[in-house]
N, C-alpha and C positions, 0 to 999 in steps of 0.2 A: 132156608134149610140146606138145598143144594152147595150155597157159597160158603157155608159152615162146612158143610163134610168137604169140601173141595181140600178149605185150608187145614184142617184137621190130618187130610191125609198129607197134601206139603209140608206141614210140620211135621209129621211121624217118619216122613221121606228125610228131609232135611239131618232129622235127628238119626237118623240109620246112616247118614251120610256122613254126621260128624261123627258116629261113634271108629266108624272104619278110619276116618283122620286118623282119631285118638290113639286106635290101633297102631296104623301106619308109622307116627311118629315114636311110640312105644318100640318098635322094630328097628329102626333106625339107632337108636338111643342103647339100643341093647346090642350095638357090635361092639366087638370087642377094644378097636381102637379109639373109638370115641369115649366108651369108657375109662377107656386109661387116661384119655384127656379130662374129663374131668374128677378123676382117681388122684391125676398130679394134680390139680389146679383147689383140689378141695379138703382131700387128707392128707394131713401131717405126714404120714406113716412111710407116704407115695411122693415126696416134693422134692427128694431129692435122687429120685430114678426115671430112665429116660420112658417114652411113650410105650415105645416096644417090645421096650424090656417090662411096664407092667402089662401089658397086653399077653406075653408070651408066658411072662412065667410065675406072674401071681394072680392072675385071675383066675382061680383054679376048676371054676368047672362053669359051664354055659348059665346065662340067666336066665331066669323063668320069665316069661312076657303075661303078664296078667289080662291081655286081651287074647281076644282070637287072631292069630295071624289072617294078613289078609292075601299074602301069597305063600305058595312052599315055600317048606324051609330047606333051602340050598345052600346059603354061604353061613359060613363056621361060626356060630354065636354059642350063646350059653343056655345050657338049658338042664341046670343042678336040680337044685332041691324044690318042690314045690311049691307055689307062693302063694298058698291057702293058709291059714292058720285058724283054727277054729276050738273054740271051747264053749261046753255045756250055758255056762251063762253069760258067756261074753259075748256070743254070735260069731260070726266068719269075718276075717280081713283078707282082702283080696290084694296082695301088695300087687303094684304098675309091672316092676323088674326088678328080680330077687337074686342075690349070688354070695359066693363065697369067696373070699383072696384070703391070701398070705400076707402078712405081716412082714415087708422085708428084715427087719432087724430080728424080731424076737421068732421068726419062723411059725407064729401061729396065727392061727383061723380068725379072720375077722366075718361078721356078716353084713353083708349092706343091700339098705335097700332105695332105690332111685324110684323116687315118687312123681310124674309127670301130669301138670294141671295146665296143660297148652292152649284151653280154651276158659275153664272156669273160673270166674273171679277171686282175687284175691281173698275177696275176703264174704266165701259162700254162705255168711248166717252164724260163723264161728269161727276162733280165731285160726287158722292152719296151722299157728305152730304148736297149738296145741294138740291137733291131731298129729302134728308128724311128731311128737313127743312121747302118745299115744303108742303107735307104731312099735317106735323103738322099745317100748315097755315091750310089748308085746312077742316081740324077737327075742327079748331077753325070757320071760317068762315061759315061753314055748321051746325054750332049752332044756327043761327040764325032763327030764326022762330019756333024754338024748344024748345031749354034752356032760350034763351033771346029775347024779341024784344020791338019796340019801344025804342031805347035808354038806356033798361037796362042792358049796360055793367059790371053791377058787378056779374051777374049771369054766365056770362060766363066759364066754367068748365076747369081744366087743361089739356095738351093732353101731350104723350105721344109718340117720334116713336122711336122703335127700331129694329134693325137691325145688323142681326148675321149673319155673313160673313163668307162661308167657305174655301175661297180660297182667303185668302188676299196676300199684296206683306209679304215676309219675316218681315221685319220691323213693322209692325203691327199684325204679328200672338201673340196670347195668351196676348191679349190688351182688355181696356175694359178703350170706352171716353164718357164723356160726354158732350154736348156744350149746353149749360143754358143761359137765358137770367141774369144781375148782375146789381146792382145801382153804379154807380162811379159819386161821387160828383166834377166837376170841375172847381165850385166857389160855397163857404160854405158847409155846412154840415147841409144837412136831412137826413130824415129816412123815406122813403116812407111805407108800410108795404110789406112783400115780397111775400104776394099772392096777391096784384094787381097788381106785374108785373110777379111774377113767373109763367108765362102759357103754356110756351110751352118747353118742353126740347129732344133732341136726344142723344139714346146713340147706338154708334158703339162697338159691341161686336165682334170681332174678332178671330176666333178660330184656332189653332194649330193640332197638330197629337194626338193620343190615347196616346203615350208614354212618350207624356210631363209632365213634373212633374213641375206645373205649382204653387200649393200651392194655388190655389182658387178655392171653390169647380164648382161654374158655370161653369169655361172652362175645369174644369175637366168631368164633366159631358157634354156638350156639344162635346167636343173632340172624346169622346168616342161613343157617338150617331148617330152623324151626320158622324164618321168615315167609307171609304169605306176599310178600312184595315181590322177591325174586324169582328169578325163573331157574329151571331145574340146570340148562346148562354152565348158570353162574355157578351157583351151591357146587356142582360136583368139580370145576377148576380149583375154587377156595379151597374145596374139601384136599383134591389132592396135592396142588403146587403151593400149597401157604400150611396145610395141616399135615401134609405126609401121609393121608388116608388112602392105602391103594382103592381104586374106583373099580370094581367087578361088575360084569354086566347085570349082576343078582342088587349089587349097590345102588348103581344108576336106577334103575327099573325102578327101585322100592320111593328114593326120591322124588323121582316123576312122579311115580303114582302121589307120593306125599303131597306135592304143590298141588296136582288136580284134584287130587280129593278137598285139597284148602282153597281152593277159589273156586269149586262147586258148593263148600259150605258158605262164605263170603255171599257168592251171587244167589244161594235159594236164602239167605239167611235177611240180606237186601226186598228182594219180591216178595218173602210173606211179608215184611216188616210195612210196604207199602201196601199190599192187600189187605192187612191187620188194619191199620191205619185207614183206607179208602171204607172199610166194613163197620170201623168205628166212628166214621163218619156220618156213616147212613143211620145209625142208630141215634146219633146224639141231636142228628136232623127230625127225625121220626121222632123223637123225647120230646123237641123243641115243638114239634106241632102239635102234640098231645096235647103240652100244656096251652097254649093259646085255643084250642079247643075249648078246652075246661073253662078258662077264664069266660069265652064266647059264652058258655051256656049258662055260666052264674050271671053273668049280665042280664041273660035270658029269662032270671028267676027260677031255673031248674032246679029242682032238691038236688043235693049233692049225690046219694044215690043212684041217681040218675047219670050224673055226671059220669061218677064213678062206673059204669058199667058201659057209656059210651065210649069211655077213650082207653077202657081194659084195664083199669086202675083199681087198686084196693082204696074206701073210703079217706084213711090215712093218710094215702099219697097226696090224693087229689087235695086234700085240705092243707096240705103242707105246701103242696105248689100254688094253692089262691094264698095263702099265708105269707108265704116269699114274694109273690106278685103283689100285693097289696104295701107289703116291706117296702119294696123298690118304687113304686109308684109315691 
């Protein structure tokens, strides 16, 4: 019982350890140059203006970080519109980090949102892209009463969800998709205009190791940031002499803290893994002698009964374990 509540509480330790990661990295990801990094590397809208120019003048108001920070907020991020979104039957979404830009050509509002799964599996029980599909419904939907109403569906604003994957399958590392709504005529040929249907797009950014030599600056930069291999005073050189990110002593700090939060989850994530393991051991040991227990006392001639109430077993078990022993014999 003891070694139970030991590892119960290491696990809840553990998991309070990665949730402040998650944070941490969510903080990072929400400055404003590194957004413009992957602003240019991922929307169209953004591909052909330099870093600082979208950092400076189209990212129009700070994003919302969907965790708790895990230090003050001192250097200059975003922190616009809220990044709750909630309805009667729909439940709450809690976007990662939420913001608004400008549209360099057509001067209007886009909304985006940057969805961070730095630890969780690709593919958590359902497919991701269909929750970040999800999402963007939901950005669009929640415009309502705000950008549009009454019927005026042309006001509706484009959205935006992306989501940068630390740990994808092999096949998708240092990948970078997008899935866009498209006109396909299939009887005649129009031409609709392509921002009344282009409103919602997802793109999966999926990232690699620090040592990939990947030939695209994002996942080059991403690789290297959200890496738990390097050390913090690699990351912030890359960051500034290869990425142009000025490095603030608010910058640095947050990094640091990022790596040691990631190799404190690493190394308690390692020692339960082998205490888990050393616990399920002892059990499957202790299973194993139940059963040759059992067997001992049916040799014995003991009613099963009997059996059953010596080695703590329901009738059932125990007849399934002489059952299988007899199989094998």
């Amino acid at each position: 019982m003891d070694m139970e509540n030991t590892l119960a509480k290491e696990i809840y330790s553990a998991g309070e350890q990665k949730a402040l990661y998650d944070a941490a990295c969510k903080r990072l990801l929400s400055e404003k140059e590194i957004l413009a990094w992957i602003m240019k590397s991922c929307l169209e809208e953004y591909r052909d203006c330099g870093v600082k120019e979208i950092a400076e003048r189209y990212i129009e108001s700070a994003p919302q970080v969907g965790m708790e920070p895990v230090a003050p907020d001192e250097a200059p991020r975003i922190h616009g519109m809220g990044n709750e979104d909630a309805t009667l039957r729909e439940g709450t979404v809690v976007y990662d980090i939420r913001f608004t830009a400008i549209a360099p050509a057509s001067g209007e509002q886009i909304r985006l949102i940057i969805n961070v799964e730095a630890q969780n599996s690709f593919y958590p029980g359902y497919p991701l892209l269909k929750r970040a599909l999800y999402y963007c419904s939901r950005l669009i939907s929640s415009q309502y009463g705000t950008e549009f109403t009454e019927g005026r569906y042309e006001k509706i604003k484009k959205v935006y969800s992306i989501w940068i994957c630390a740990n994808p399958p092999e096949n998708r590392k240092n990948t970078i998709t997008r899935y866009h709504m498209t006109e396909s005529n299939l009887v005649g040929n129009v031409r609709e205009p392509k921002a009344n249907y282009d409103l919602l797009t997802v793109v999966m950014l999926c990232i690699g190791e620090p040592e990939d030599d990947t030939g695209t600056e994002i996942l080059d930069l991403l690789n290297m940031l959200l890496s738990s291999k390097a050390e913090p005073e690699q990351k912030c050189w890359v960051l500034e002499n290869e990425f142009q990110i000025k490095m603030t002593q608010q910058l640095n700090q947050e990094v640091s803290l990022m790596c040691n939060l990631s190799k404190g989850v690493e190394d308690r994530g390692i020692a339960i893994g082998r205490k888990k393991g050393r616990e399920e051991g002892r059990k499957e040991g202790r299973e194993h002698e139940k059963k040759a227990t059992a067997r001992r006392l049916q040799k014995m001639g003991m009613p099963i009964e009997v059996i059953a109430q010596s080695v703590d077993r329901n009738m059932e078990t125990v007849m399934q374990w002489l059952s299988e022993a007899e199989t094998s014999n």
